[in-house]
Each structure stands twice: as structure tokens, then as C-alpha cells.
KOLVEX-816541 format. One line per 8 residues: number of its first residue (from 1); their letters; for each residue x, y, z of C-alpha. Coordinates in Angstrom, 2 decimals. Example, Ala and Ser with C-alpha at 12.3 -4.5 7.8 and 13.67 -1.06 7.14 Angstrom:
1 = as = 12.30 -4.50 7.80; 13.67 -1.06 7.14
***
This chain:
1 = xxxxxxxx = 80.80 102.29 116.48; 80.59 103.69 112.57; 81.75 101.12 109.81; 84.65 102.18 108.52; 85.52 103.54 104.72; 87.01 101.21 102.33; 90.90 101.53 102.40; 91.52 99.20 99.15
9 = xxxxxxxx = 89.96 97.24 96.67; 91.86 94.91 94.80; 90.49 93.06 91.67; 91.98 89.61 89.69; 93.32 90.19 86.39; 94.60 87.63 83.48; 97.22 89.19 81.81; 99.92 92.01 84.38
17 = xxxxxxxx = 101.25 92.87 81.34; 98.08 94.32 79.87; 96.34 95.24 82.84; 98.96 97.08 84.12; 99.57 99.58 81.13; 95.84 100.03 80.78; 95.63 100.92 84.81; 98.60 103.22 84.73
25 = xxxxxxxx = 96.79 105.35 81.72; 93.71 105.04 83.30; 95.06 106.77 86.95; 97.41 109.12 85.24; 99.89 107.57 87.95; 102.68 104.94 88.62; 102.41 102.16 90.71; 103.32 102.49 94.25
33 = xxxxxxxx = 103.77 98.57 94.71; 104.63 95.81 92.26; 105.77 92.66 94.04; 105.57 89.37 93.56; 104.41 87.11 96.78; 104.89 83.83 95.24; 101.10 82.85 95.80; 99.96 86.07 93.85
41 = xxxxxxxx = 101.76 89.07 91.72; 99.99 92.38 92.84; 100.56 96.47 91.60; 98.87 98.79 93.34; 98.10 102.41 93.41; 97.64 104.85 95.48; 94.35 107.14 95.03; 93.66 110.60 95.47
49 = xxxxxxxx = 92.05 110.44 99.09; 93.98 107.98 100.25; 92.70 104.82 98.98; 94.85 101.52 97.44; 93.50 100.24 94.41; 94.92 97.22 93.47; 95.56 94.45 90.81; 96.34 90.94 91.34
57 = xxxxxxxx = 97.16 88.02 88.87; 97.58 84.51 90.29; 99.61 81.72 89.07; 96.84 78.91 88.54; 93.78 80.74 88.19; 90.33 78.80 87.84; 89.33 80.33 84.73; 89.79 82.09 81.93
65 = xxxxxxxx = 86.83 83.37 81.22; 86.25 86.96 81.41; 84.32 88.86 84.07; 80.93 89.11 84.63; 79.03 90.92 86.76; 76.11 87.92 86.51; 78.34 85.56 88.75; 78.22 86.15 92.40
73 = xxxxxxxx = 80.95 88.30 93.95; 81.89 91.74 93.08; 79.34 93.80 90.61; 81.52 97.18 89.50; 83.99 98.78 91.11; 82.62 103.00 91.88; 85.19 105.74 92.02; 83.47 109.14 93.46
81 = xxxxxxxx = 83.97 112.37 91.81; 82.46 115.88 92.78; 79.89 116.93 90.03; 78.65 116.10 86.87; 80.20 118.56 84.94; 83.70 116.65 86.32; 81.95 112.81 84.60; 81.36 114.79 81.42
89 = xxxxxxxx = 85.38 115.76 81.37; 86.15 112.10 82.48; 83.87 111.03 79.56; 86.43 112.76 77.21; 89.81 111.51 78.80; 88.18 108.06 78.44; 87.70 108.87 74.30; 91.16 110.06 74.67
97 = xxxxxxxx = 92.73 106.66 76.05; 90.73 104.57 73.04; 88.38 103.47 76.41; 84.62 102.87 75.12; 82.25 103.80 78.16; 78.24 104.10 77.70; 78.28 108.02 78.37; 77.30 109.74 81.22
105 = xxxxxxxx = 73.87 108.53 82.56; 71.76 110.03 85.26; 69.08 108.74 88.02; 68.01 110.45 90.83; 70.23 109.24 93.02; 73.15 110.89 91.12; 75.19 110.30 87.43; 77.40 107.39 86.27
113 = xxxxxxxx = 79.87 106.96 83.85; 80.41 103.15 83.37; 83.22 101.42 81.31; 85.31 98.43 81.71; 89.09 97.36 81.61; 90.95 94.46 79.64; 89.39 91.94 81.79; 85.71 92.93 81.18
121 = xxxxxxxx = 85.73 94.01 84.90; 82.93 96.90 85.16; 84.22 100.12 86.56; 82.13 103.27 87.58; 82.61 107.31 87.83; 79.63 108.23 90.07; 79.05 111.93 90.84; 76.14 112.37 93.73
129 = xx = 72.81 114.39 92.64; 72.82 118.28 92.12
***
């Protein structure tokens, strides 16, 4: 039986109010889902192809310091798109929203464009070789 694709991710913010400005700018969309289950407050949104990507703040979190991809759990957080040529026109929507990013780097297993939101959480455009 074939592992199934990843229907959502969802990551731990500090701050909703922050987060969720920066998010909505970021997708170009409004959130499908903003409730609040008592033990967590979570927005989501709904991504082209189908997949849930989701923020969630809790009410007594553990700590306050920022992410880091150095502690174990997640590393970055890739969204796919079709060519290179499409990371070098996400490259300038991210100047356009103010978000810094290291540029669009390649390896021969494809190009990245990496940047990170208000929580220091790392996010990735990745565009496969050719």
C-alpha cells in the first residue's frame, strides 16, 4: 500500500494576532477556519492542491523562545512550485510584503527559496531540477 500525501501541516505560533496577518499576506487568501477549541486557537487555510495549512497558538505554551530548526522536531516547512523561473517571481512578491528571504539557491536536486515568518519558523519554495 503507497504512503499517503500530506493533507495538513500545522505549526505553533506566539502571537494570532501577528501570525495571522503575516499568513494571510503571505497566501494571498483568507482563512477558511478560525476557532477557538479551548485547549488551542487554530486558523487555517486552504492551499492550492488541496492541502490545510495551519496555525495554532496555545494558552500555556512552554516557551517563549523563538524557533529553531537546531531543536528536534520539525526543520522547515516546503511548499512545491513548478519551475524556477516561478521561485524567481516568488522572490519578488516576498520583497514586496517587506519578507527578507536568502534568494533563490540551487543544488542538483532542484532550487529553494527559504525565508521565515514572525516566529522564526523556516519556510521553503522548492521548485524540482530542470
Amino acid at each position: 500500500m503507497p504512503f499517503p500525501g500530506i493533507a495538513h501541516v500545522a505549526v505553533t505560533v506566539s502571537d494570532l494576532s501577528r501570525s495571522v496577518p503575516w499568513y494571510e499576506r503571505l497566501f494571498d487568501a483568507k482563512a477558511v477556519l478560525d476557532e477557538d477549541t479551548g485547549s488551542f486557537h487554530h486558523v487555517v487555510w486552504l492551499l492550492d492542491g488541496g492541502m490545510l495549512f495551519g496555525i495554532h497558538q496555545h494558552p500555556a505554551p512552554k516557551s517563549a523562545e523563538p524557533f529553531s530548526e537546531l531543536q528536534p522536531g520539525l526543520d522547515h516547512v516546503g511548499f512545491g512550485v513548478a519551475s524556477r523561473s516561478e521561485l524567481e517571481q516568488w522572490a519578488g512578491r516576498l520583497d514586496d510584503l517587506g519578507v527578507t528571504h536568502g534568494g533563490v539557491v540551487d543544488a542538483p536536486y532542484g532550487s529553494g527559496l527559504s525565508f521565515r515568518d514572525p516566529d522564526n519558523i523556516a519556510l521553503e519554495l522548492f521548485a524540482p531540477p530542470g
